[in-house]
C-alpha positions in Angstrom: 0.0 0.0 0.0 2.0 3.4 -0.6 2.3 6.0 1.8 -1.0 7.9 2.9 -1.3 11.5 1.0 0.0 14.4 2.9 -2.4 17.2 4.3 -0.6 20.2 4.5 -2.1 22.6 6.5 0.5 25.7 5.6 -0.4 25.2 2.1 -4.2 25.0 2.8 -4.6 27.9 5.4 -2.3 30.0 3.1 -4.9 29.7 0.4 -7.6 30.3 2.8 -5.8 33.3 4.3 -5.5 34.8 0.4 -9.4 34.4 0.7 -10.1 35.8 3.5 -7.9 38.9 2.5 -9.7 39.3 -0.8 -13.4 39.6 1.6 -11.8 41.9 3.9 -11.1 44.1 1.0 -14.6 43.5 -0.3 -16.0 44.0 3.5 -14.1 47.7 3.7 -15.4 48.6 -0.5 -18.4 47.9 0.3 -19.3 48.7 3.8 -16.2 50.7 4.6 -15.4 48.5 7.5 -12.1 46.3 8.4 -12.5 43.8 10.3 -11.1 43.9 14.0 -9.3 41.7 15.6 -8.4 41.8 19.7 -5.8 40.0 21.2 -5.3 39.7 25.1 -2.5 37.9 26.6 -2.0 37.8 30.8 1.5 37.4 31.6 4.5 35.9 29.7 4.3 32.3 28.7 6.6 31.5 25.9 4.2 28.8 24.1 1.6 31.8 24.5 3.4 34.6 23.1 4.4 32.8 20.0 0.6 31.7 19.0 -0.1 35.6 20.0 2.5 36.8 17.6 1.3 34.1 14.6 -2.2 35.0 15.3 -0.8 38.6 15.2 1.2 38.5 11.7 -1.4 36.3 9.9 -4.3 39.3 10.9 -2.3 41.9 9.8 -0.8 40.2 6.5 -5.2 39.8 5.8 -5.8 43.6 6.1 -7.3 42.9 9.3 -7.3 46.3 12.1 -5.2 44.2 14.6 -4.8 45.1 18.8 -2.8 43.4 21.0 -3.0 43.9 24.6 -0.7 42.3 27.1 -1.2 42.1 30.7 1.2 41.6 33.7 0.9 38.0 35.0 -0.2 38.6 38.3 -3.2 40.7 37.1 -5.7 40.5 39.0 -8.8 38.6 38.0 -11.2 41.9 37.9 -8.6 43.5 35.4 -9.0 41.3 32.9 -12.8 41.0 33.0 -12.8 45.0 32.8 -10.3 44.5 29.7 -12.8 42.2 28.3 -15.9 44.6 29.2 -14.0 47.5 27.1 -13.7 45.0 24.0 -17.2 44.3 24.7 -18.2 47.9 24.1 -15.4 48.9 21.0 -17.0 49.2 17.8 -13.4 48.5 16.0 -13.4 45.4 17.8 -15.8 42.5 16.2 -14.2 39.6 17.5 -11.8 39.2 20.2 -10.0 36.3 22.0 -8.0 35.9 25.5 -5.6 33.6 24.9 -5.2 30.1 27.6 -3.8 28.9 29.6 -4.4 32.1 32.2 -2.5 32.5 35.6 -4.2 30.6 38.4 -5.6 33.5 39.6 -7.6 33.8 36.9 -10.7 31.7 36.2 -11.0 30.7 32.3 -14.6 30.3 32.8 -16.0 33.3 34.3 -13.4 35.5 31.4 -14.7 33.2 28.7 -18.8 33.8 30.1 -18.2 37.7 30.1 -17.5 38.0 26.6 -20.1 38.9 24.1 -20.7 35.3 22.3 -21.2 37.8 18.8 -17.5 38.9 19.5 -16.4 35.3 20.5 -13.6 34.8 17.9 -12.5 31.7 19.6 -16.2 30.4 20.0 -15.7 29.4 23.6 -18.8 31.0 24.5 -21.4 28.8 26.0 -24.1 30.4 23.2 -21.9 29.4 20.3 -21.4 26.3 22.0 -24.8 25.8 22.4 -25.7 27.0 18.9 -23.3 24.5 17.4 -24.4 21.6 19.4 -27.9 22.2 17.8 -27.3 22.7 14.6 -27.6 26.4 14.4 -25.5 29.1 13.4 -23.2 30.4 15.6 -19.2 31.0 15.8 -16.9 27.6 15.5 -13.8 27.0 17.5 -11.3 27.2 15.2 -9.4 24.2 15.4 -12.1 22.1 14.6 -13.0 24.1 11.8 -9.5 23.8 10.5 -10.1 20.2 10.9 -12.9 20.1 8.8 -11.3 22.0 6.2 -8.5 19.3 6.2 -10.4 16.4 6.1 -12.8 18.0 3.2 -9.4 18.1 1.2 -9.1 14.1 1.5 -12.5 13.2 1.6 -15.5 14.3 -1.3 -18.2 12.6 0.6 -18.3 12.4 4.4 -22.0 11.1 4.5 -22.2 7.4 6.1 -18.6 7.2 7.2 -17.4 6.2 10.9 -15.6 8.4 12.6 -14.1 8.6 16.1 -12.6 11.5 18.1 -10.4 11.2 20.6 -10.5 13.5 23.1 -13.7 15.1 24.9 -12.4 18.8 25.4 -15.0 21.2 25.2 -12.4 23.5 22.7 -11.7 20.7 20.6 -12.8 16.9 20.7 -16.3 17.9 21.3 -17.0 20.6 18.8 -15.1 18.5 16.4 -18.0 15.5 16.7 -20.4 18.0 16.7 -19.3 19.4 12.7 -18.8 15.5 12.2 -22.2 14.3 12.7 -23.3 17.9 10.7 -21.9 16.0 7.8 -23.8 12.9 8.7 -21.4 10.6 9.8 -21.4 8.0 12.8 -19.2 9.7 15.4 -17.8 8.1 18.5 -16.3 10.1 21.3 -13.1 8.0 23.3 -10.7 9.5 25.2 -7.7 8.1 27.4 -9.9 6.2 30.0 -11.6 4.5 27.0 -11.8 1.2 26.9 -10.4 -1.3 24.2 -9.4 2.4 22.5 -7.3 1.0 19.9 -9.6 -1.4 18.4 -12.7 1.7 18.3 -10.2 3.8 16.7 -9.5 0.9 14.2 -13.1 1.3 13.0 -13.1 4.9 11.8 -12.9 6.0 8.3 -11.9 8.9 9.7 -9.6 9.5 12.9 -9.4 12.7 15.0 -6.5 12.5 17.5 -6.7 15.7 20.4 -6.1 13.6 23.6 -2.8 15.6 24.4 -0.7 12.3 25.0 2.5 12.2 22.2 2.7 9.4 19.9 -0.3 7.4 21.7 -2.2 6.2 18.8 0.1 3.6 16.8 0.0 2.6 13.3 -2.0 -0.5 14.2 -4.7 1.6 15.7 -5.8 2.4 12.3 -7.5 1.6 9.5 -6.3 1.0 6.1 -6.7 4.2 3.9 -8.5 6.1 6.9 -8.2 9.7 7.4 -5.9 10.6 10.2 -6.2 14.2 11.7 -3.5 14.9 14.8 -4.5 17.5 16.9 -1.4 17.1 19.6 1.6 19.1 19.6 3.8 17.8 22.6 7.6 18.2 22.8 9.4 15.0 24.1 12.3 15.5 26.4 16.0 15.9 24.4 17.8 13.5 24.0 20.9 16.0 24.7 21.1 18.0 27.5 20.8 21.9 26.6 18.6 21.4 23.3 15.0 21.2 22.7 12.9 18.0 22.4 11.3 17.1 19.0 7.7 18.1 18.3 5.6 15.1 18.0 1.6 14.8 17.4 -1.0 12.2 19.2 -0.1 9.9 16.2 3.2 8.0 15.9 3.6 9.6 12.6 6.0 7.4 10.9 4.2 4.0 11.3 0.9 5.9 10.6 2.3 6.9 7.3 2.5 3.7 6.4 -2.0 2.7 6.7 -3.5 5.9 6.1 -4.8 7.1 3.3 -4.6 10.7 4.9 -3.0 12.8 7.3 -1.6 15.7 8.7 2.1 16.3 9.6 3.3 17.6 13.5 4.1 20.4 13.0 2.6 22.2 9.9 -0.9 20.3 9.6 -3.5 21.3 11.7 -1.8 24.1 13.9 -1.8 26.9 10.7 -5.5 25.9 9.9 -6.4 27.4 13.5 -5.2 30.3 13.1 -6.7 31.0 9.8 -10.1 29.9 10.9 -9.5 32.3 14.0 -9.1 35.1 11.4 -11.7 33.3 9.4 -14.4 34.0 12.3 -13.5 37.2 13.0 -14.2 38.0 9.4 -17.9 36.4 9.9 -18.6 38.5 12.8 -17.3 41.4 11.2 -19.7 40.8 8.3 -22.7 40.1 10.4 -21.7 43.4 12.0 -22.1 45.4 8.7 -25.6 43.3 8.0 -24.0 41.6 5.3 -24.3 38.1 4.3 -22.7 35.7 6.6 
């Protein structure tokens, strides 16, 4: 059987990007609007400030009005709400995100439930979580959606197929069955305490790794020709002292390579996807904004 096709996610959110850019200029031609993007970032994580600086470049390069706000680490809680509040209430702003993991002395849930779910750029919200889970429009977290953009790319016809997700997170493994079984397939949700995991996630057609755990599907885990989407991004330790540790996905890539018919690469697969979608929604809420056409 030859190697499985590669899904390159720089190539695809590149072209989605060049779209996106072409609507922004449409959005401002039009309507005289540019779409707003907000940025808020509590203290100084390293992982952190680099998706902050991507998310940063990528809005800018789309023509996007781009804001950035940083904040010590050991804001308080009540700052960042009132940071949140002021996005709330700016008109340049129409979608905004505040970017995890937060300092402990800040609760993700109460930030996440004060922002307005029709400036929810990450989709977080429990309205737009709500919204998806019934089938209704609302703003998609945008890994997922980059997900489904991938997995469009290998597959024509998603009706009727099996799919299993693993992981149950509300930003990821759940919305991600959710926008499976929109396209009519049979989902099943598994996670780490699953049962007998490797032979569910032999059944699917196609395979959705976000369990956070490096290399833990194997290439015997999967179905011949299936559609393999890894979520994970985990560095092992070094193997020298003083250098970094590789980047691996959820799937143990090179044995993988080998059954699928589909997948994506760690790193450059599912990771640039997000943060096109990210711009992606922001674009939506900007248009629904100006009244236009979602």
């Amino acid at each position: 059987m030859p190697e499985a096709r590669i899904l390159d996610g720089k190539a695809a959110a590149a072209a989605l990007r060049l779209q996106i850019a072409a609507e922004a200029a449409r959005l401002k031609a039009r309507h005289g609007i540019v779409p707003g993007i907000a940025m808020v970032l509590v203290g100084d994580d390293p992982a952190s400030q680099v998706y902050v600086r991507s998310k940063t470049r990528a809005a800018g390069e789309a023509g996007f009005h781009v804001r950035d706000i940083v904040l010590a680490a050991d804001a308080p809680e009540a700052d960042v709400l009132a940071q949140v509040a002021a996005l709330n209430a700016d008109p340049q702003v129409h979608g905004f995100l505040v970017q995890l993991p937060l300092p402990p002395q800040v609760d993700p849930e109460r930030v996440i439930d004060a922002i307005d779910p029709a400036k929810d750029a990450d989709g977080f919200h429990v309205v737009n979580a709500g919204r998806l889970a019934m089938g209704r429009d609302g703003v998609v977290p945008a890994t997922p959606l980059g997900c489904m953009h991938l997995i469009r790319r290998a597959r024509a016809e998603l009706a009727g197929l099996e799919a299993v997700v693993i992981g149950r997170s509300n930003t990821v493994g759940k919305p991600m069955a959710q926008l499976l079984l929109r396209e009519h397939c049979t989902v099943t949700i598994a996670h780490s305490r699953t049962r007998g995991l490797a032979d569910i996630a032999r059944r699917a057609d196609v395979l959705v790794a976000a369990v956070g755990r490096p290399e833990i599907v194997r290439g015997d885990w999967i179905k011949p020709g299936a559609t393999v989407i890894d979520v994970g991004i985990n560095r092992l330790p070094p193997e020298t002292p003083g250098e970094k540790g590789r980047l691996v996905g959820d799937v143990a890539f090179a044995e993988a390579v080998a059954v699928a018919g589909a997948i994506t690469p760690v790193p450059g697969g599912v990771g640039p996807m997000t943060i096109a979608c990210l711009l992606q929604n922001t674009l939506l809420l900007a248009r629904r904004s100006a009244g236009a056409a979602a």
